[in-house]
N, C-alpha and C positions, 0 to 999 in steps of 0.2 A: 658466440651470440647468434640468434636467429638472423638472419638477412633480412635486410629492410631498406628498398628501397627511397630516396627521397625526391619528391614530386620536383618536377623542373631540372633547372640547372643551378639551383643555390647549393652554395659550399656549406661543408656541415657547420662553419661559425658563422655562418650567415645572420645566424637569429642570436648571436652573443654567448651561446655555450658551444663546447665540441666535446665529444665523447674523449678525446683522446686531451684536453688540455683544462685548465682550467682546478687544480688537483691541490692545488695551496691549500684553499681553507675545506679540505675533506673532514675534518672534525668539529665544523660551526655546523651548529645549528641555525636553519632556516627557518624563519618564522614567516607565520602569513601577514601579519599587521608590522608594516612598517615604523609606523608611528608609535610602537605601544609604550613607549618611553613618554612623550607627550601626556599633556592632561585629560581626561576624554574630551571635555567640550573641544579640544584641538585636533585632538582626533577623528570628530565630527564636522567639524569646518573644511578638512583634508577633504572627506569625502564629493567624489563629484556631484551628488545629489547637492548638496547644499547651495552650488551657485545657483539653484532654481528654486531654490524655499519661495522665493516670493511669488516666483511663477506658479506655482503647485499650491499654495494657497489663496491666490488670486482665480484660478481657475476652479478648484472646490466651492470656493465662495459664490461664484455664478455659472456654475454646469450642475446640473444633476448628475451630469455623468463623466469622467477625467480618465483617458486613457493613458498612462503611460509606457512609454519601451525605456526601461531602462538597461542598460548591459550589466552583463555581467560583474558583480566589486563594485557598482555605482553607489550600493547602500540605502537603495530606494525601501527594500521591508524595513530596514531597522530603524529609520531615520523617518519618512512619511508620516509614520502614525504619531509620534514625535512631534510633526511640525504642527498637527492638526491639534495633542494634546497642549501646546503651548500657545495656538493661537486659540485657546478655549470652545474649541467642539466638544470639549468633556464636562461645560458646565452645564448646571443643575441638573447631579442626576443622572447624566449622558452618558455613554463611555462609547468609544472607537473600537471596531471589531475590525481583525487581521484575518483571514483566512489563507489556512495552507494546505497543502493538495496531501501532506505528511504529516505525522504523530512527531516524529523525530524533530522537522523543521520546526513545527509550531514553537515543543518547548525549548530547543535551544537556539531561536530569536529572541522567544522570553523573556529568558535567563539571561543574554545580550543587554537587551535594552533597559532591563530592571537595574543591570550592572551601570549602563550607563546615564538613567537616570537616578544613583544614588537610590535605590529604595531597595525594598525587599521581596523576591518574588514570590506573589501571591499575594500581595495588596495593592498598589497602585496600577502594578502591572502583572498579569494572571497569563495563561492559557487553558483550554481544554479542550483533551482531547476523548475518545471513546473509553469511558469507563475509569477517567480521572479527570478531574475539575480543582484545579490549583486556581482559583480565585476567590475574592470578598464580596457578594452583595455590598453594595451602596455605597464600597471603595473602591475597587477596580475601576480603573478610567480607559485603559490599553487593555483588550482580550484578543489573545491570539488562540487559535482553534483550526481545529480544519474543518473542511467542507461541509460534512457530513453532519460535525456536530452541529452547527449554524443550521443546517435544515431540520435537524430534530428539534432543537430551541424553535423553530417557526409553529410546529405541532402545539405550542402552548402560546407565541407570541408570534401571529401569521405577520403582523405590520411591524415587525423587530423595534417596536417602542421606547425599548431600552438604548437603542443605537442612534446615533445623529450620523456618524459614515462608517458604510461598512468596507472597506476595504480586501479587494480579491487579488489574490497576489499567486504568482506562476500561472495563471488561466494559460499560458500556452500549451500546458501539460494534460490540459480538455480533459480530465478526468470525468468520471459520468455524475459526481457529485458538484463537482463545479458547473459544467454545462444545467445542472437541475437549476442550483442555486442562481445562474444567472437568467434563468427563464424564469424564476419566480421574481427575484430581484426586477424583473422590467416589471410586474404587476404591483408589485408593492409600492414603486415610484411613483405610482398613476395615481395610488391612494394616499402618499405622503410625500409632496412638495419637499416636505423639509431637509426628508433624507437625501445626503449624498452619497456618490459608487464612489471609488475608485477603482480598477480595473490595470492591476500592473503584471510585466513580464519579463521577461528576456527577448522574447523572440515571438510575440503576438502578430496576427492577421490584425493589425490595428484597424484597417479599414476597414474592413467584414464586422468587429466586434460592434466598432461607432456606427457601422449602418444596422448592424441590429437594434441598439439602442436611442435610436435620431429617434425622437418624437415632434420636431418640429412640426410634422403635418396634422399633429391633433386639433381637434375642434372640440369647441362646445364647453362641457363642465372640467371634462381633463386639461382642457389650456389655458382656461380660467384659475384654476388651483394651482395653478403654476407659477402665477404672477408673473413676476419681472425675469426668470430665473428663467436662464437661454438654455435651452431640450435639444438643442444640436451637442454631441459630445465634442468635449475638448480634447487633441492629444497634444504630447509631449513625448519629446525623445530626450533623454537624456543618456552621455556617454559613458560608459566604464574607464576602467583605466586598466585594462588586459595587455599585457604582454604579449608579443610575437610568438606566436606558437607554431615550431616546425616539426611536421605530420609527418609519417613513415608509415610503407606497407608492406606486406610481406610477399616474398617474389616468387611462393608458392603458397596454396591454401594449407593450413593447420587442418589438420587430422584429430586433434584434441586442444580446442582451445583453453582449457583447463593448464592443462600443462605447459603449449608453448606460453601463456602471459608468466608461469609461476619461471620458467627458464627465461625469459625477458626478465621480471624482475631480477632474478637471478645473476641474469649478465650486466646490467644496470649497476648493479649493488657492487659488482666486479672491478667498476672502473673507480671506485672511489671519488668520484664527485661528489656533492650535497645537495641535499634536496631529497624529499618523500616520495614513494611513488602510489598512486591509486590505480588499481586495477577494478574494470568493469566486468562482471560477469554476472549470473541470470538467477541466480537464485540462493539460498542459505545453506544447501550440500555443496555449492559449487564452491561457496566461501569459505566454506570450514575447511573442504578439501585442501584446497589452495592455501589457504592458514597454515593448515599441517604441516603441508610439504615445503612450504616455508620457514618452521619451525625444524622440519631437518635440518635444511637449508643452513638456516643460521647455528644449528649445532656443530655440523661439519666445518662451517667459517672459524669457530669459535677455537675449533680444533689446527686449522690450518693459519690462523692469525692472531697474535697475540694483541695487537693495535689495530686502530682506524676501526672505520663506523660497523656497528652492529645491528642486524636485521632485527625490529621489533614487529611481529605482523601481527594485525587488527582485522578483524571484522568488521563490516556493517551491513546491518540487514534489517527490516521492518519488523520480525520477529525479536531483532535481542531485546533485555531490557534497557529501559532507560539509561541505568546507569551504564550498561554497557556501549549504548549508542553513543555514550557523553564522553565515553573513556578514550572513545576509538576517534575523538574533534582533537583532542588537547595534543598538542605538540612534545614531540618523545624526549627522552633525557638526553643531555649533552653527550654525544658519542654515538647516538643509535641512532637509524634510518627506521620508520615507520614506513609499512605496508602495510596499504588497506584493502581488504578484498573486499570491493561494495557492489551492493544492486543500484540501479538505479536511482535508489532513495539519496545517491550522491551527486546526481545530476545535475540539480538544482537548489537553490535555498541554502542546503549545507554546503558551509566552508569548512574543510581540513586545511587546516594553518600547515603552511611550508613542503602543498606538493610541486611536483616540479616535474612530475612525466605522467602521464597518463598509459596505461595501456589497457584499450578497448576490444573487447571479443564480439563487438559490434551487434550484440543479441543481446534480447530483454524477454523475460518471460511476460507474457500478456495471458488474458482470458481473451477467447473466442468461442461464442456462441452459435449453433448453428441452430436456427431457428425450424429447418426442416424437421430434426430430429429431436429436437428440446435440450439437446447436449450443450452443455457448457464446459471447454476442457480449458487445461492451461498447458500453454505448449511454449518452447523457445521461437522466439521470430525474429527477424532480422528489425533494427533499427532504422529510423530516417535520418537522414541527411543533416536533419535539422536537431538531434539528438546527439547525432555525433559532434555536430560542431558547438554543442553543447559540456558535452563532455572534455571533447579537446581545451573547451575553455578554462577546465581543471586547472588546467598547467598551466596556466600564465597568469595564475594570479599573484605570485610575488615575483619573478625576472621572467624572463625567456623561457620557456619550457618545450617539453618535447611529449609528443604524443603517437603513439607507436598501436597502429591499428592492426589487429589481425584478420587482415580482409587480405586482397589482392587491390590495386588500383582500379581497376578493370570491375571489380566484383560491387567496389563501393559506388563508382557509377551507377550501377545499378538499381542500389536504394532508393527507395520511395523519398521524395523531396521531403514531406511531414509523415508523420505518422498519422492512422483515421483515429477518430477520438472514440474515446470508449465508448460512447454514448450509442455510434453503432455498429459495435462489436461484444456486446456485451446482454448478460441474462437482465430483464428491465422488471423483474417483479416486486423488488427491493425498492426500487424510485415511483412504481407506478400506485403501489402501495401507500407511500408516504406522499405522492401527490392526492390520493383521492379521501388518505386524511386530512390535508389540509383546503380539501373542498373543491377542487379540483375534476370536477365529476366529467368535462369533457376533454379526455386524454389525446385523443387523436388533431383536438384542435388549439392546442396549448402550443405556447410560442418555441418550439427550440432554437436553438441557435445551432446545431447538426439534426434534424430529425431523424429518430433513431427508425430503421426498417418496418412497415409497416408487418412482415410476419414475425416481427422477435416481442410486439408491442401484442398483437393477437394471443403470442404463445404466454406473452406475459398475464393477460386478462384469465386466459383458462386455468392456469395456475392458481391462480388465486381464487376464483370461484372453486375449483377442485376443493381447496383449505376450509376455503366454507367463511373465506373474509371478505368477498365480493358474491352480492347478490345475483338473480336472473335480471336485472336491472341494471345490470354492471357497477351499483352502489354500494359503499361502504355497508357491511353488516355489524348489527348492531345485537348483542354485546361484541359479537366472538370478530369479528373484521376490525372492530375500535380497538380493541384489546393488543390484538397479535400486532397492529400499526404503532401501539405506545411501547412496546420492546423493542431494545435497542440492539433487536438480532434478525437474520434472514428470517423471512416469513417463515421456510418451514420448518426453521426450528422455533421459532413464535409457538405454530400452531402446538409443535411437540410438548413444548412447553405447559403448554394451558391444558392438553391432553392429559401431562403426566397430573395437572390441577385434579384433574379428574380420577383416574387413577389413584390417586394416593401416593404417588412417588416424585411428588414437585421438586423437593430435594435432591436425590439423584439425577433426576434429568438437568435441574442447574447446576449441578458439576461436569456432566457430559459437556453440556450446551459453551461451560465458562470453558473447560477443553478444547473446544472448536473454536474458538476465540480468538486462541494464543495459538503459537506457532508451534512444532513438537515440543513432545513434554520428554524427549530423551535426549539425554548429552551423551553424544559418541567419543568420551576418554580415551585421548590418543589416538583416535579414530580406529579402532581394530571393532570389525564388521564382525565378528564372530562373538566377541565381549559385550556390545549391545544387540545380538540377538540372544545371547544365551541372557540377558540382566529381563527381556521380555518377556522369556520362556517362563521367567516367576510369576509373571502377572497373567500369564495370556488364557485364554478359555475359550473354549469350543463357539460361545457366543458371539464371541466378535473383538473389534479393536475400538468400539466405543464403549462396550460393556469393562474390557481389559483397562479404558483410562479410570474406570470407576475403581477397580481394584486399586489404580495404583492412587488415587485420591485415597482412597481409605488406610491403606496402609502407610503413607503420609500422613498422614491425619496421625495415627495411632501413633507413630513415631514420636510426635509433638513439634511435625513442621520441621523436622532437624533435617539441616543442612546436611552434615555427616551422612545420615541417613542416605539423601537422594544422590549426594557423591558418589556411594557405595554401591547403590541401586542404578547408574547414570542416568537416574534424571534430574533434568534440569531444574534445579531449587529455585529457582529465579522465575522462572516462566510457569512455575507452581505458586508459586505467589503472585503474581501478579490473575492466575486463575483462581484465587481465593479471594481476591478482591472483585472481581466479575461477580463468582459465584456469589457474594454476599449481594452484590447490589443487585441481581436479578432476583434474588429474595427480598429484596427490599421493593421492589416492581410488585413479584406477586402478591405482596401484601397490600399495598396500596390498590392492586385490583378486585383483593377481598378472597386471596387462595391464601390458604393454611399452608405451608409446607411441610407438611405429615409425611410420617415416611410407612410403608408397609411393615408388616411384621415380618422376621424372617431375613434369611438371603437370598430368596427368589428374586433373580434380574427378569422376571416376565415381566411384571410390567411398565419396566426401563424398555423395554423391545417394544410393547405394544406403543408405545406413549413415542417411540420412535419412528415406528411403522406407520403411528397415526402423519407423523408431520414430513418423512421421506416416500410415503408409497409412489412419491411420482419417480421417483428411483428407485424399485423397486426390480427385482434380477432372479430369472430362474436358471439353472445348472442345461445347458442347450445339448452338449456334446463334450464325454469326458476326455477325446481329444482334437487336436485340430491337424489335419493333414498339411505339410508343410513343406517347400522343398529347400526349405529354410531349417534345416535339423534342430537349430534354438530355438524352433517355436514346436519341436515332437512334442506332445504331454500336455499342452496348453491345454487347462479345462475353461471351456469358452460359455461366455453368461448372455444372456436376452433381456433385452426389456420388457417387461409384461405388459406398460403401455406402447400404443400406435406411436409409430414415431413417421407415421405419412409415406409416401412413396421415398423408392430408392432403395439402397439396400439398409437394414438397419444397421446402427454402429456394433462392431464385436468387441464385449468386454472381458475381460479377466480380472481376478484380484493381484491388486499392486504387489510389488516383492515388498515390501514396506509394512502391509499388512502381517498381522498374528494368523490371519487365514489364506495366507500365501500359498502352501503347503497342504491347504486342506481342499475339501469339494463341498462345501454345504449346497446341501440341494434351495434354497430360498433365500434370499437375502436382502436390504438395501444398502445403499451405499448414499453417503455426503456430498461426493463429487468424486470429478476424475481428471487425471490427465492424459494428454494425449502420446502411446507409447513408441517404443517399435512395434515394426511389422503392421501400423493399421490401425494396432488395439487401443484402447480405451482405457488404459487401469485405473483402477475401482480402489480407492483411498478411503480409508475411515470408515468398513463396515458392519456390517452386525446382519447374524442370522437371526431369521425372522418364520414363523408358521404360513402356511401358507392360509390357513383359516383366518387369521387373522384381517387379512385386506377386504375379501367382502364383509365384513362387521365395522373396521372401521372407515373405508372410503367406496359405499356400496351403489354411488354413481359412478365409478369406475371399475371395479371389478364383481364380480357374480360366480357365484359355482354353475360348473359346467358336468355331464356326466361323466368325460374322463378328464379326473383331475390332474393328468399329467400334462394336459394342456391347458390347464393353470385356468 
């Protein structure tokens, strides 16, 4: 087993388990609910939220605003909105909104609470989330949702009319949707007394939230509307009931934290203890990876042991589907240990019933923006402090648990106490967008609770007048800025969108667009890296790998959606359908905004490119140099890309196309690309591209680019 330090001078049964004892019951399964024998209401009285029910709606009752911290297992989501539907917030009409920073968490709270208040999910108690709406008009009384969706629903109901308390849950996780939402939420208070916040967490700046929210100093008509109702925020702390969790480090740094966590669990699994383990790592190749080699894993065991517990390894990731996200909660059959290889989206909110160790590779993929150069990439970073000990708290939700960091002691000292909230590390033309639909026209002087960079807020504004959805006035334009702000997609595939209106290939581009949506539309089958690049080699085309998702939509289609089919082809059936329900309801958008989705005649992809070109030109990439000089011999042969727009002083970013790409291998002289991330050596790699003419950008974006006499300088 790797060596792992333990902090202090505590014995390894310090915290009530030892690696070396404890071996009796190796074939019980561990579950996470103690109680589940109990009746639920008993179940629910267990919880430590409930010695506060009166407290929590005695203060809803007279705060505008209710913070709580509750820990970790306290049962503050599942239970709160509960206590508000039974002390009747939900009459006449009303219903309670839950919000969650996740798709995954929203619906299986849900599907939690629907269980425990006897009904059936999708009528008394709904969620939704982007591109599914599992709820009843004028039934639902309980809506869980995340963040994002609550702020589109604002685009049609700015004073959330339909809600008497909205409820924000995890705000510690400052996502840029939540920070939106709670800076409109202070505006919407000013105009409706009646609504209540609640505002819960794990691990919240309680004080900073409530002094953003103290309106006691108001004067005039706002403190008049307010009546009797006390505009100081109330908090509450309420305690979990976490087990002692003993932490471990590793007394060298990992070289591939892939591998040392999958050899951790590996050795874990070895000692025949009980208990599940969750391992944290940074993205969906890194989970499958890990999957895999744990499904050797437990081949070889399977080989070497006829008895005691057997390796089940799960996934979780924000890309699987639902059902898969729901597969990877439920506790494994009598005999088998579950591994879960999760991102982050296991940090918080989600509980896996019966883990019992944790092991963190201490990194999270994030987006960072660099506002200099207009680049948005996503790269691995180190976590805080305050995530780790978030995570650690995995393990201690049914006995003692153990969490096995792969840092050095030394190294985790080091970590940033919080992490900066997305709000300012992140591209803001998505939020700036959707604030100045909802009337919002002075951006710079709008309340944040982190204000985001004042040049990531600039680069945001020019983008979007680029699109042609903010005027010279910096105002909402009217049709084509209304339009592209009622799609429920990055503006510039908005704009794409409304371009293919134009064009004649609406249809196509909302299959592109539903593509871009979901997470890869290829299943790597036993993970052999040669069998999903040759299962692409069918689809792929000289055009690109946005054109190549259109292929493989089509020949899906023609199949009749067969499962078999995408098996054979490795793609993923699942994640194809779930882009078939996208694609349908952004056709249901353009119809509503009075586009036809007529398709062109023929199989010309021009103008899927042009209608692309129209809505990525600000990604927009010419061929610089067919090699790159390198004293790094793995980067000889690099064909290295340019931005065609200024990206300001400094040197500009150098791009390449991703290995990932169908144009990995190729050189097209002109292109855009989706996004990137950030690679070796420097570069930039260029995800989800498509060649593109170069005639094309003075035609359709001819405030940014113009023909020049030598066209080689673009």
């Amino acid at each position: 087993m790797a060596a792992f330090l333990r902090p202090g001078e505590r014995q390894p049964g310090a915290f009530g388990v030892s690696f070396d004892a404890d071996r009796g019951n190796a074939g019980t399964a561990v579950l996470h609910n103690p109680n589940a024998r109990l009746a639920l209401s008993d179940q629910r009285r267990r919880l430590p939220v409930f010695e506060h029910r009166r407290e929590i709606l005695y203060l809803v009752e007279h705060h505008a605003v209710t913070v709580i911290v509750g820990e970790t297992g306290s049962g503050k989501t599942t239970q709160i909105p509960q206590y508000l539907l039974e002390a009747g917030w939900c009459a006449s009409g009303r219903m309670v909104a839950c919000t969650q920073p996740r798709r995954v968490a929203a619906m299986t709270v849900a599907a939690r609470v629907a269980e425990e208040t006897g009904g059936v999910l999708g009528r008394e108690i709904g969620y939704a989330i982007r591109f599914e709406d599992v709820s009843t008009p004028d039934v639902t009384k309980i809506r869980f949702c995340t963040d994002g969706v609550l702020l589109r629903e604002m685009l049609d109901d700015p004073l959330l009319t339909r809600y008497s308390v909205v409820m924000v849950d995890e705000a510690h996780e400052r996502s840029m949707a939540t920070d939106t939402l709670l800076g409109l939420l202070k505006k919407v208070l000013r105009r409706r007394p009646d609504l209540r916040l609640v505002i819960s967490s794990a691990t919240l700046e309680a004080d900073k939230v409530a002094a953003f929210f103290d309106t006691a100093t108001l004067r005039g008509k706002a403190a008049a509307a307010a009546g009797g109702l006390r505009r100081t925020p109330a908090l509450l702390s309420v305690a979990g009931r976490c087990h002692d969790v003993q932490v471990h480090y590793l007394e060298q740094p990992a070289p591939d934290y892939v591998r040392a966590a999958v050899t951790a669990a590996a050795d874990l699994h070895a000692t025949g203890l009980p208990g599940d383990i969750l391992m944290f790592l940074t993205g969906q190749d890194e989970c499958e990876a890990a999957v895999r080699m744990l499904e050797e894993e437990a081949r070889r065991g399977r080989r070497e042991r006829a008895s005691g517990l057997r390796l089940m390894p799960a996934a979780l990731y924000a890309g699987l589907p639902a059902a898969a996200q729901l597969a990877a909660l439920e506790p494994p059959p009598r005999g088998y240990r579950k591994v879960v290889a999760a991102t982050n989206i296991a940090e918080t909110s989600v509980t896996i019933p019966g883990v019992c160790y944790v092991i963190d590779c201490c990194y999270a993929k994030v987006k960072v923006y660099d506002p200099l150069s207009g680049m948005e990439a996503l790269l691995a970073a180190p976590i805080s402090r305050a995530s780790a000990a978030q995570r650690a708290g995995r393990a201690g939700r049914t006995r003692p648990g153990h969490c096995l960091r792969l840092c050095t002691e030394a190294a985790f000292a080091e970590l940033p106490a919080a992490s900066v909230p997305e709000m300012q590390r992140a591209e803001l033309a998505g939020t700036v967008l959707q604030l100045k639909a909802l009337g919002v026209d002075n951006i710079m002087a709008f309340d944040w609770l982190a204000p985001p960079p004042a040049e990531a807020m600039v680069r945001a504004l020019e983008l979007l007048h680029a699109l042609g959805a903010l005027g010279d006035d910096a105002r909402l334009t009217r049709p084509l800025g209304l339009r592209i702000s009622e799609l429920p997609l990055d503006p510039r595939l908005g704009a794409a969108l409304l371009a293919a209106g134009r064009l004649g290939c609406a249809g196509d581009m909302a299959t592109v667009a539903a593509m871009l949506c979901v997470q890869s539309v290829w299943f790597a089958g036993g993970g052999e890296r040669r069998a999903l690049e040759a299962a692409k080699e069918k689809f792929a085309v000289a055009e690109g790998d946005l054109v190549t998702y259109l292929n493989v939509w089509k020949a899906w289609e023609a199949s009749g959606r067969s499962g078999r089919w995408a098996h054979r082809h490795l793609v993923n059936h699942r994640t194809m359908l779930r882009a078939a329900d996208i694609r349908r309801q952004l056709l249901q958008h353009l119809w509503r905004l009075g586009i036809k989705p007529e398709e062109v005649e023929g199989s010309d992809d021009a103008p899927v490119r042009r209608a692309l070109a129209a809505g990525l030109f600000h990604n927009a990439a010419q061929l610089a140099e067919t090699t790159y000089e390198s004293r790094d011999a793995a980067f000889a042969g690099t064909h290295v890309y340019r931005l065609l727009r200024s990206t300001g002083p400094g040197l500009p970013p150098r791009l390449r196309i991703g290995a990932a790409s169908v144009l990995a291998r190729t050189r097209p002289q002109w292109l855009v690309f989706y996004q990137v991330q950030l690679g070796a050596g420097g570069f930039h790699d260029m995800t989800d591209v498509a060649a593109i003419e170069p005639g094309w950008l003075p035609e359709l974006a001819p405030h940014m680019f113009h023909y020049v006499r030598d066209a080689a300088r673009g």
